[in-house]
N, C-alpha and C positions, 0 to 999 in steps of 0.2 A: 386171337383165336380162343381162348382161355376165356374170356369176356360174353364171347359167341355161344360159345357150347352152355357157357351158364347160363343166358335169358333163353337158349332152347329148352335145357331144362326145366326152370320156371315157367316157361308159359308151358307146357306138357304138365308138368303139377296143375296148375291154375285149370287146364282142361278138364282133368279125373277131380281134381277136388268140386270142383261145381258144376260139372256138366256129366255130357256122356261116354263111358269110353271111348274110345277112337281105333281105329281098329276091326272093327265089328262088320262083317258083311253085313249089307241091309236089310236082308230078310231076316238072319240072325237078330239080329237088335230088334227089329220089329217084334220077331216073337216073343222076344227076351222084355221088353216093356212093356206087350201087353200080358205077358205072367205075372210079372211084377203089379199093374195096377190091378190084378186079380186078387195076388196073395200078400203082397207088402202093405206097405205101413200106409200108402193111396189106396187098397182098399178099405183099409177102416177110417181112414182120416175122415171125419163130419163137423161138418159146421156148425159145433154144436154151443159155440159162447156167440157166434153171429148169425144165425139165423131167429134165434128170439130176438138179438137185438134189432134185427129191422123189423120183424112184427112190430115190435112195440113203437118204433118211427113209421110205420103206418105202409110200408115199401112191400110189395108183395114178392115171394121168393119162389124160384131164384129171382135175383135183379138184371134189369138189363141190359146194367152198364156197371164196372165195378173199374173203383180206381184208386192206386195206393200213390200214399206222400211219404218219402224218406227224406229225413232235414240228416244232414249230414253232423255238423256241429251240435246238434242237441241230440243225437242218435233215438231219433224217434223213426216209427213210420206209422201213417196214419192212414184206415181202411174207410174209402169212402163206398157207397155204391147210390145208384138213382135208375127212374122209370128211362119211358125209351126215350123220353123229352124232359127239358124240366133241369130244375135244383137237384144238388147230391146233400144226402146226407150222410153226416158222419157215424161210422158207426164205432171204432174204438181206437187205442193207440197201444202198439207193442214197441215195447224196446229194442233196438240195435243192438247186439249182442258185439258184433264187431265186423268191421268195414276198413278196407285198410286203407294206406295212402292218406293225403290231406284234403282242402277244400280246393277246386280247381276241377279242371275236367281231366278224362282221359287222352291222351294222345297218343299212346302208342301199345305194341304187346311187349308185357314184361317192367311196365312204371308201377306197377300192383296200383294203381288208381281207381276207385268205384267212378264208373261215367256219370256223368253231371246233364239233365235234359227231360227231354219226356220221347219217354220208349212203350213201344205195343208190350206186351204181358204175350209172350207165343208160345213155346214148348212147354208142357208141364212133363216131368221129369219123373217118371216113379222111382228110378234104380240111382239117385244121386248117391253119392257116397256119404250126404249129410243129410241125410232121410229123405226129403225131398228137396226139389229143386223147380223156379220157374224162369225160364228165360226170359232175358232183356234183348231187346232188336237190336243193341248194340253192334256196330256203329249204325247210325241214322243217318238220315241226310245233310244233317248241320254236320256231324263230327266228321261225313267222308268229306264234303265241299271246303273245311277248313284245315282237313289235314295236310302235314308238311314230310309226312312219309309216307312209301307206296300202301297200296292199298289193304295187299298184302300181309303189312305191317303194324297197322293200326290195333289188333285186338279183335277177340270173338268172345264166344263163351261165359259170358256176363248173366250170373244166375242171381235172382233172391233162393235164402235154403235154409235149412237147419243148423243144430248146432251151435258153437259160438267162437269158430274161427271164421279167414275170409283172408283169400291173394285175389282181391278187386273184386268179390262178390260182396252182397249185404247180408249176415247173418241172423236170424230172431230167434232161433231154436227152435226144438223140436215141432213143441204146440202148437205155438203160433202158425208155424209155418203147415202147420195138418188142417188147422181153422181157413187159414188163406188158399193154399190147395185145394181143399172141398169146394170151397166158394166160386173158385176158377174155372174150375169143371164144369158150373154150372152155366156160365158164362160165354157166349160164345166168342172164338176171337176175332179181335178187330172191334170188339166192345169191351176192351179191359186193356187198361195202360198203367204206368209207373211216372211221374214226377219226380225225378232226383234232382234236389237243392242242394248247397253248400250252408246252407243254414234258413232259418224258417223266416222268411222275405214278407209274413206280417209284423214282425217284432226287429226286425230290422231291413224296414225299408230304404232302398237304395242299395243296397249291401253289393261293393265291387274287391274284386284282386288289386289291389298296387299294381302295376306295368301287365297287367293282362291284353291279352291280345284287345282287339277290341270288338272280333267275333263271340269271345266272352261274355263281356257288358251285352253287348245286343241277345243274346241266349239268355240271362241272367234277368234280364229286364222282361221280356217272353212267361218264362217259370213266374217273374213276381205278378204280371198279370191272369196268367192263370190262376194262382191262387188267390188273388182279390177278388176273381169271378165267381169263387165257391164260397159260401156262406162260413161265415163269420166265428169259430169257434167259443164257446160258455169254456172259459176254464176256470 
């Protein structure tokens, strides 16, 4: 019981640290966020180191599609955006502040794991408790169809945010996360996603778990073709 009450508590943490309260009648929270993206830190947040930089790749703004790469092992994540067809180009790369857990996917609520996949970009968040905050579709339809716990069970509330902690969310701090938010906004969704790797699949191609499921590998192998389909990084 003792065991129980504890991963209640942690995912209840994991909820308020990166998401939205809980709690909150609907209407309340409604009004209560659209205050927030009036007077908080979402209304001034501007895209102001990425929107010169796609003028200068030639991408007219907003853009139509906007899509970020977080490599788990090199704690990078990298802002890509493109037209309504077409190549993406990249526009810059922020640092991971901190991301907890190891390389692997998530499976359950309360392993503190960042999910491993590619997820839709959906709630922007103005009243995160770490300035802002952007939801991951966590779980998707790979991680419900492979899970080995009810449904239930599996985990919610999987934000990118501010800051430089993280119980399963991806941290970049303040800035960054003001620059990515502006941009989001501009974007409408269902044309804005996230690729989370366990490490960057051009520099080590093939890259598996020892005894991993074998849902894994096939998810794993998915991520490295998608990023072979996106042009080719100058570094």
């Amino acid at each position: 019981m003792k065991g129980g009450r504890s991963a209640v508590r942690l995912a209840a943490l994991g909820a308020v640290v990166c998401g939205l309260a809980w709690g909150v009648p609907q209407g309340l929270k409604w009004a209560r966020h659209r205050a927030a993206e009036a007077s908080g830190p979402a209304a001034t947040a501007q895209a102001t180191e990425l929107k010169p930089l796609a003028a200068a790749a030639g991408i007219a703004w907003p853009p139509k599609r906007f899509r970020l790469v977080a490599f788990k092992q090199e704690r990078e994540l990298e802002v890509w955006v493109g037209g309504e067809n077409g190549t993406w180009t990249h526009l810059t790369t922020y640092p991971i502040l901190a991301a907890s857990g190891k390389l692997g996917p998530k499976r359950r609520e309360g392993d503190k794991q960042v999910p491993e996949g590619l997820y839709a970009l959906t709630t922007l968040n103005p009243q995160s408790a770490y300035h802002l905050s952007i939801k991951l579709d966590y779980p998707n339809a790979t991680d419900i169809a492979n899970s080995k716990v009810p449904r239930k069970d599996i985990g919610s509330d999987i934000y990118l945010h501010g800051s430089n902690v993280s119980i399963g969310c991806i941290a970049i701090g303040d800035k960054p996360i003001e620059q990515v938010f502006a941009m989001a906004k501009e974007v409408p969704q269902g044309k804005r996603d996230i690729l989370v790797c366990p490490v960057d699949f051009r520099k080590q191609p093939g890259f598996r778990i020892p005894k991993e499921a074998a849902w894994v590998g096939e998810m794993y192998a998915e991520l490295e073709k998608q990023l072979r389909e996106m042009p080719r990084l100058k570094r």
